[in-house]
Each structure stands twice: as structure tokens, then as C-alpha cells.
C-alpha positions in Angstrom: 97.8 6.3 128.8 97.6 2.1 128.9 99.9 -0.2 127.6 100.5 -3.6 128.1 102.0 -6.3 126.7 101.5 -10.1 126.5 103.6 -13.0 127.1 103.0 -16.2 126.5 102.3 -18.7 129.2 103.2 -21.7 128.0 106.8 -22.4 128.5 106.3 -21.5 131.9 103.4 -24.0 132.6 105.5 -26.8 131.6 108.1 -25.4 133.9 105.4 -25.0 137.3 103.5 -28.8 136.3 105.9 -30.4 138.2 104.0 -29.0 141.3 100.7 -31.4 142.2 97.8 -28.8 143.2 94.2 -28.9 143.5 93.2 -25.1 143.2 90.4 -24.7 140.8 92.8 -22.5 138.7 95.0 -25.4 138.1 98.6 -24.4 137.3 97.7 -21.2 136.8 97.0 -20.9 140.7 101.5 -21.2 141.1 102.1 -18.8 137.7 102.7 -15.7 140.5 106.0 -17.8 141.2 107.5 -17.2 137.8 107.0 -13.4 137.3 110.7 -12.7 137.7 111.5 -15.1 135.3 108.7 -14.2 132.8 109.3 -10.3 133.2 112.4 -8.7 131.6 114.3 -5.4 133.0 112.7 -3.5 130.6 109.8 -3.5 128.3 110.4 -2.4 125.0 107.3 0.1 123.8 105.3 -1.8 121.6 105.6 -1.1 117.5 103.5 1.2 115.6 102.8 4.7 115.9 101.5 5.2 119.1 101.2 9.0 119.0 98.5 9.2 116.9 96.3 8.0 119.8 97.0 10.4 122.1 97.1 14.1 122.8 100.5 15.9 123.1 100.6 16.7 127.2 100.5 12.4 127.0 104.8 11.5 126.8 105.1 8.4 125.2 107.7 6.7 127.1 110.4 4.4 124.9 110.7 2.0 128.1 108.4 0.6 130.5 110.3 0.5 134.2 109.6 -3.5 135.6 111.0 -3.0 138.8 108.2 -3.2 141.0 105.6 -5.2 139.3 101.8 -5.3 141.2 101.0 -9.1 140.5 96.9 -8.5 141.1 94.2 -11.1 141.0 91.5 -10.8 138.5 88.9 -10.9 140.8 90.0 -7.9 142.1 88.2 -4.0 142.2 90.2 -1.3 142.7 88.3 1.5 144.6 90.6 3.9 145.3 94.2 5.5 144.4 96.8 2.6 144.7 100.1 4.4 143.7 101.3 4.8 148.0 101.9 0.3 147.3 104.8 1.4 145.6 106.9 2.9 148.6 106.7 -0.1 150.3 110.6 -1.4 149.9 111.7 2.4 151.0 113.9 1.8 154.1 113.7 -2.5 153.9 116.8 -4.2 154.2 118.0 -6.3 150.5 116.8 -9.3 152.1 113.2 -8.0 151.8 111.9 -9.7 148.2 108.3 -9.3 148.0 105.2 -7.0 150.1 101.8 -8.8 150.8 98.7 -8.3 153.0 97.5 -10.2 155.9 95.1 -13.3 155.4 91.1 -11.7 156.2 90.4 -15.7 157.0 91.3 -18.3 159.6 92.5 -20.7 156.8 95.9 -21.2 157.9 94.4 -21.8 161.4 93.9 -25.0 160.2 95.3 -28.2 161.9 96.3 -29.5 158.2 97.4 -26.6 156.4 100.7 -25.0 155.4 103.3 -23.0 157.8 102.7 -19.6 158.2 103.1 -16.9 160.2 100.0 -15.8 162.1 97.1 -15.9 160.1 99.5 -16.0 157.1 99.3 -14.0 153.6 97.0 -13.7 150.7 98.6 -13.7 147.8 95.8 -12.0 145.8 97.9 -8.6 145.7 101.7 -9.3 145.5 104.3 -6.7 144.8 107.5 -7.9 143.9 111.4 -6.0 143.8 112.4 -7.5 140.6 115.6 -6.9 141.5 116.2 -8.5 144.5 114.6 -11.3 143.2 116.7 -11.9 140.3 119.9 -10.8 142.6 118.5 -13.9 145.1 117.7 -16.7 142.4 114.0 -16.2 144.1 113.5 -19.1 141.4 115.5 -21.7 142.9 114.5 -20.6 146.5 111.0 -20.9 146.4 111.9 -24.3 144.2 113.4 -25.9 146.7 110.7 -24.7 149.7 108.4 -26.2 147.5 110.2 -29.8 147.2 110.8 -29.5 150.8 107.1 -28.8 152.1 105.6 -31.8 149.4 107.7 -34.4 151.1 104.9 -33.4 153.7 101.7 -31.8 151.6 100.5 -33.4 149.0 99.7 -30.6 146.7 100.5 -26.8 146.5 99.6 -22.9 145.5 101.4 -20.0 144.9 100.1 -19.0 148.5 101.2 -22.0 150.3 105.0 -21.6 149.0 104.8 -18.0 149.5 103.7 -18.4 153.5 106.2 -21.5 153.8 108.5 -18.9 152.7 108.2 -16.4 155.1 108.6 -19.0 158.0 111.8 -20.1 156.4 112.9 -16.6 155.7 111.2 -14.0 158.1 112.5 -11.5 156.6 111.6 -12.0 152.9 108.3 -10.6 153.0 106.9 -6.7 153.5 103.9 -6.2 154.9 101.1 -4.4 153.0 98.7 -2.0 155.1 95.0 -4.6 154.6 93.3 -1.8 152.9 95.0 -2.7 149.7 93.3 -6.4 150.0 89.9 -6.5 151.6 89.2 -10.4 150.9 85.2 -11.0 151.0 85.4 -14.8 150.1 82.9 -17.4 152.3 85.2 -17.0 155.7 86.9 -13.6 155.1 86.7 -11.0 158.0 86.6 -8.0 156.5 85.6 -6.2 159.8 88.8 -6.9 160.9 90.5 -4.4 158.6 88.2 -1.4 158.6 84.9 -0.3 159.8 83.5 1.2 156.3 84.0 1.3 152.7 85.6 4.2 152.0 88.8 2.9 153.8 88.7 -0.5 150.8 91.4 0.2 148.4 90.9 -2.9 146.7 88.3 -5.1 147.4 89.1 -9.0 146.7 86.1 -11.3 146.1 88.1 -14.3 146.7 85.5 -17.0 146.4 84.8 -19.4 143.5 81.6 -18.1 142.6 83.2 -14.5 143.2 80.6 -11.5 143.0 77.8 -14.3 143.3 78.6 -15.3 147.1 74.8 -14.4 149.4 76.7 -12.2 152.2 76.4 -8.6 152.8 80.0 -7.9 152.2 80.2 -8.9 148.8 76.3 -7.2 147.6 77.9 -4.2 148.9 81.2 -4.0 146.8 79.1 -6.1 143.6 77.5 -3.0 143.0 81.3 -0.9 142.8 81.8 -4.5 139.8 78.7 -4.1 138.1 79.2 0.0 137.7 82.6 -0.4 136.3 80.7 -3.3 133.6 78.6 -0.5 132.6 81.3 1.9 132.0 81.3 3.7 128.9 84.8 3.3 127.4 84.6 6.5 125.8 84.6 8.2 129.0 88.2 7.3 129.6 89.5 9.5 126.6 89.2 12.6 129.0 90.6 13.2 132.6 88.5 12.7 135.4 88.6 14.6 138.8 88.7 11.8 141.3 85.5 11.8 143.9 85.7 14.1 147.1 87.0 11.8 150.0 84.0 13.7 151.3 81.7 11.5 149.6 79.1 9.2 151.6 80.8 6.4 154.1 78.8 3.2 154.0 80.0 1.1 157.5 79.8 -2.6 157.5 77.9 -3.0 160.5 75.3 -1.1 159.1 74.8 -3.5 155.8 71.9 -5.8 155.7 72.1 -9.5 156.5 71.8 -11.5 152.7 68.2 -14.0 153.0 68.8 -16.1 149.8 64.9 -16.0 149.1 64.7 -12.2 148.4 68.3 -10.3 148.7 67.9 -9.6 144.9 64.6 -7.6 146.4 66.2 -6.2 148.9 69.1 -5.3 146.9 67.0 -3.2 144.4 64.7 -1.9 147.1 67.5 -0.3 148.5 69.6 1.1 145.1 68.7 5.0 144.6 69.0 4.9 140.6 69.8 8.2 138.4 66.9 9.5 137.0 65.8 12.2 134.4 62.6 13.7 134.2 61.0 15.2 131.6 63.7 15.1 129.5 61.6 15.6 126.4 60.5 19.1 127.3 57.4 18.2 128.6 54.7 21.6 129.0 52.5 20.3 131.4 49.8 20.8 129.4 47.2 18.4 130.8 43.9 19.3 132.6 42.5 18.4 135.8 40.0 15.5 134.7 42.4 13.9 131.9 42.8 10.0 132.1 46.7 9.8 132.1 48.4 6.8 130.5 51.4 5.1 132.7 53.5 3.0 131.3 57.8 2.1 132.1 59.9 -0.1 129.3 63.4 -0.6 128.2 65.2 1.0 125.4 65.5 -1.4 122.8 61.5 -1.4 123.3 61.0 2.1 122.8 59.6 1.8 119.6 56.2 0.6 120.8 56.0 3.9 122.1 54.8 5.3 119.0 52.4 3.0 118.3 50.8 3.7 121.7 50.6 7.3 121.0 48.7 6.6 117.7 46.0 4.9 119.6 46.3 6.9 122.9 45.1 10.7 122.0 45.3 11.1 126.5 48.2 12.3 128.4 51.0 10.0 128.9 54.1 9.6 131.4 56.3 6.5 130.2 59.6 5.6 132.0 62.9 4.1 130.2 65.2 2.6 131.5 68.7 2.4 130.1 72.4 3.0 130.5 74.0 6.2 129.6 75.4 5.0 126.0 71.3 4.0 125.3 70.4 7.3 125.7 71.6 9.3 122.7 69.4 6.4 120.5 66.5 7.6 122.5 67.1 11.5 121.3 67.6 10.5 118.0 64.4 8.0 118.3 62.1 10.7 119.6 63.0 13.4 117.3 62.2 10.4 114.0 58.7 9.7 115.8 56.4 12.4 114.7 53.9 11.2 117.8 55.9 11.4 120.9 57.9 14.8 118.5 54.9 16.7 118.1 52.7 15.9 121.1 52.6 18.3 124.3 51.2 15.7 126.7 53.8 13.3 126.5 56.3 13.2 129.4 59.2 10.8 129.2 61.5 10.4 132.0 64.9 8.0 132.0 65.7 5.4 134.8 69.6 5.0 134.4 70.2 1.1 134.8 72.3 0.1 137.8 74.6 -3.0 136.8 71.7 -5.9 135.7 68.7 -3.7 137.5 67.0 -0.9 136.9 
């Protein structure tokens, strides 16, 4: 089962304004810095009678453990089982306070940006040992890194302090294997982690414009975004076997260059999409020299259908497209039309939509 909880922001905003920074999440962008504040030990369950809304084999637990929060982006797609992250303090030292990933992107190679250490950290995937933390005053440390490096900078993230902090401290910081934060923003190097998809834990579209960014890393992982959008929630209330590791590997050198004037072309052109034929019952009833009617539409046009019919007396194969929750309304809508019900030569077949195309 999910449960969350929800804490309010503000108090802590006026707390991090102090900060100058010119990240397009505003304060927002340093928020990461307060979690061990914010948090508490435990989380009491919320209110209500929970029970109700799950079977029996699901234990409803009275306390929610906070020792290890996982501080993820949100423009962040998890592809794969996550739970190894949470071993990664086993056998650290107490000085150890937080575990990141390596930087994918030269950005700290810059002449003007902050310390760091090697290509630095992305902060996009941060877990944090609450207790540690609290046990260090993390809040006053990274508090005064921060005064100390804007006597120099001008402004300042929750990544900047958090790399300034591990060149103050080296050993603060844990790091995370880069499968865990595959960052496909305009400069990332994804290559530089693994040769193929099915190594991406999480993949991290770090950019402003996010899944809209024209290069071949990001169409790729899109499509992993726009399948979960077109999830239907309802699938959730029952357990799923995870896919066989065994599944196709898609490598990165083998993904097609983005042309700005046709990769939305090229995109589809290259998408197998579910299909279902004949998923009327179609008999096959037509002759050799029948004139067959071809025809494709979307669902919430499926009506016309019948109106066609009552014109068209000649064989007919129509396509649909729509997404798995459509599909039901379809049924329903063919069994109500007496037409498309009663006629033999009709064969309707359904193109599953894939994210916006189909």
C-alpha cells in the first residue's frame, strides 16, 4: 500500500529566503536542505479507517520509519526496482550524512562555478540518514557553508551547498552507483554511465523544458513518461509480476539522432503499437469482387460508425484507436449499435494509443 503525508512549506521558505538564487524553481530549488528539519522520527499513520481499503495480507503499519528518506526530483522516472539505495550507509563511518550520484554533465567544469569534487553531484536523487543529520546539526553546517561560499557567489542551490560541502567535509557524502540517476538534460552524458537502457534505474530529465528536449536520450526514455500517463489506476489494486530482466535491451549508440523538422515522424514511424484485430468476431464473410470500405478513427468518434454502416451495405474494415480504459465503451457501444451488431462483414480492429500517438 501508499501513504503519504503532507507538510506545509511555508515556514520553511521564510527560513531558506535568506539565500539569493536564480534557479527557475526559486526557493524551492534549496528546500532539499531542510528535510531533516521538516521530517519528524516518526510519522504518525494518518486518521481514518484505513483497512477498509485494503485486503487482509496488506499490515497496516501504526508508524512510518523516517530514517532514510529518498529526497527525488519530480522530474524523475523510475524504471526499475530501487529498494538496493537503501544499503548504502551499511559499513560508512557516522561522519557519512548523505548518498548522491555523480554529475552526467561538465557543469562544475566550469571556470565560475562552485567547489566540487570532480565532476561534482546531482542532487536530483538524495538519500539522507536522518539520524546523523540531526545528531550533526546538518542545519547549521550547511548554514554556515552557505554564508561562507556567498561572500564569493552571488547566488546559490541546494546543489551548490551540497558539492561545497563535500569539499569542506570529504567524508560527508556516499556515493550512489549512476544507475540510480541517469541525467538526460541539454549537456548530460549519459553514455558515460551505461551502454543501454535496461541498466537506467531512474532516468532524470533534468532540463527546463524536461521530456520536451530534441535529443535521442530523452525520445527514448519520453516514451517509459508517456506510458506511465496512460496508466490505468485501477491496475494498481492487484499485484503485478515485475518484467523478465530478459526483456529487449535498447543501447544508446543505436538510438537515432533527433532532426527538429520530423523526429515527431520518426518517433512514430519507429513505435510498434498493440493491436487487436477482429475483435468483433469478424466471419470473413466477404467475396472475391466486394468493394471493401477502409476507414481508421478515434473512440470518442466511434459513433459515426453507425451511420456509415447505414449507408454502406459493402464490407468494411475500420481501425480505432484508443487506450485500454476506452475500450470497454467500445464493447458496450457495439453491442447498442444494431449495424456494426448484426452485420457479418464488418471487421473492427483496435490500435492501442502510445502516450499522445497512436
Amino acid at each position: 500500500s501508499v501513504r503519504y503525508h503532507i507538510y506545509d512549506m511555508e515556514p520553511y521558505k521564510r527560513k531558506l529566503s535568506w539565500m539569493p538564487n536564480n534557479h527557475y524553481a526559486t526557493v524551492a530549488s534549496v528546500a532539499k536542505l531542510a528535510v531533516s528539519e521538516i521530517l519528524p522520527n516518526d510519522v504518525n499513520e494518518a486518521s481514518g479507517d484505513r483497512q477498509t481499503t485494503y485486503s487482509q495480507d496488506h499490515r497496516i503499519f501504526e508508524y512510518i520509519s523516517c530514517k532514510y528518506p529518498l529526497i527525488l526530483d519530480a522530474d524523475m522516472v523510475v524504471l526499475d526496482d530501487i529498494s538496493p539505495i537503501f544499503e548504502a550507509f551499511k559499513g560508512t563511518n557516522e561522519s557519512v550524512l548523505f548518498a548522491m550520484t555523480e554529475n552526467m554533465s561538465p557543469w562544475y567544469a566550469r571556470f565560475d562555478a562552485y567547489p566540487a569534487r570532480g565532476r561534482g553531484f546531482n542532487a536530483g536523487l538524495i538519500l539522507m540518514n536522518l539520524q546523523r543529520m540531526r545528531h550533526a546539526n546538518f542545519s547549521d553546517i550547511w548554514q554556515s557553508e552557505a554564508r561562507e561560499r556567498l561572500r564569493v557567489f552571488s547566488n546559490a542551490n541546494d546543489q551548490d551547498i551540497l558539492n561545497a560541502l563535500t569539499v569542506t567535509y570529504p567524508d560527508i557524502i556516499a556515493k550512489l552507483p549512476c544507475e540510480y540517476n541517469v541525467q538526460l538534460g541539454a549537456i548530460g552524458e549519459p553514455e558515460t554511465c551505461t551502454s543501454n537502457d535496461r541498466n537506467v534505474k531512474i532516468a532524470h530529465f533534468n532540463s527546463i523544458v524536461k521530456v520536451a528536449l530534441k535529443t535521442k536520450y530523452v525520445a527514448h526514455f519520453a516514451k517509459f513518461h508517456a506510458a506511465y500517463q496512460s496508466m490505468d489506476g485501477y491496475a494498481f489494486r492487484q499485484r503485478q509480476r515485475c518484467e523478465s530482466h530478459n526483456a529487449d535491451v535498447t543501447y544508446f549508440a543505436d538510438l537515432p539522432e533527433i532532426n527538429d523538422d520530423n523526429d515527431k515522424l520518426i518517433s512514430t514511424k519507429n513505435t510498434t503499437y498493440r493491436t487487436h484485430l477482429y475483435f468483433n468476431g469478424f466471419s470473413n464473410a466477404i467475396s472475391n469482387d466486394d468493394v471493401t470500405l477502409v476507414t481508421q478513427l478515434p473512440a470518442d468518434q466511434f459513433s459515426v460508425i453507425n451511420k456509415v454502416l447505414k449507408i454502406w451495405k459493402g464490407p468494411v474494415s475500420a481501425a480505432i484507436y484508443c487506450s485500454d480504459a476506452e475500450l470497454p465503451y467500445i464493447s458496450k457501444e457495439i453491442e447498442s449499435v444494431n449495424e456494426a451488431a448484426n452485420r457479418e462483414n464488418v471487421a473492427l480492429h483496435v490500435v492501442f494509443k502510445t502516450g499522445v500517438n497512436f
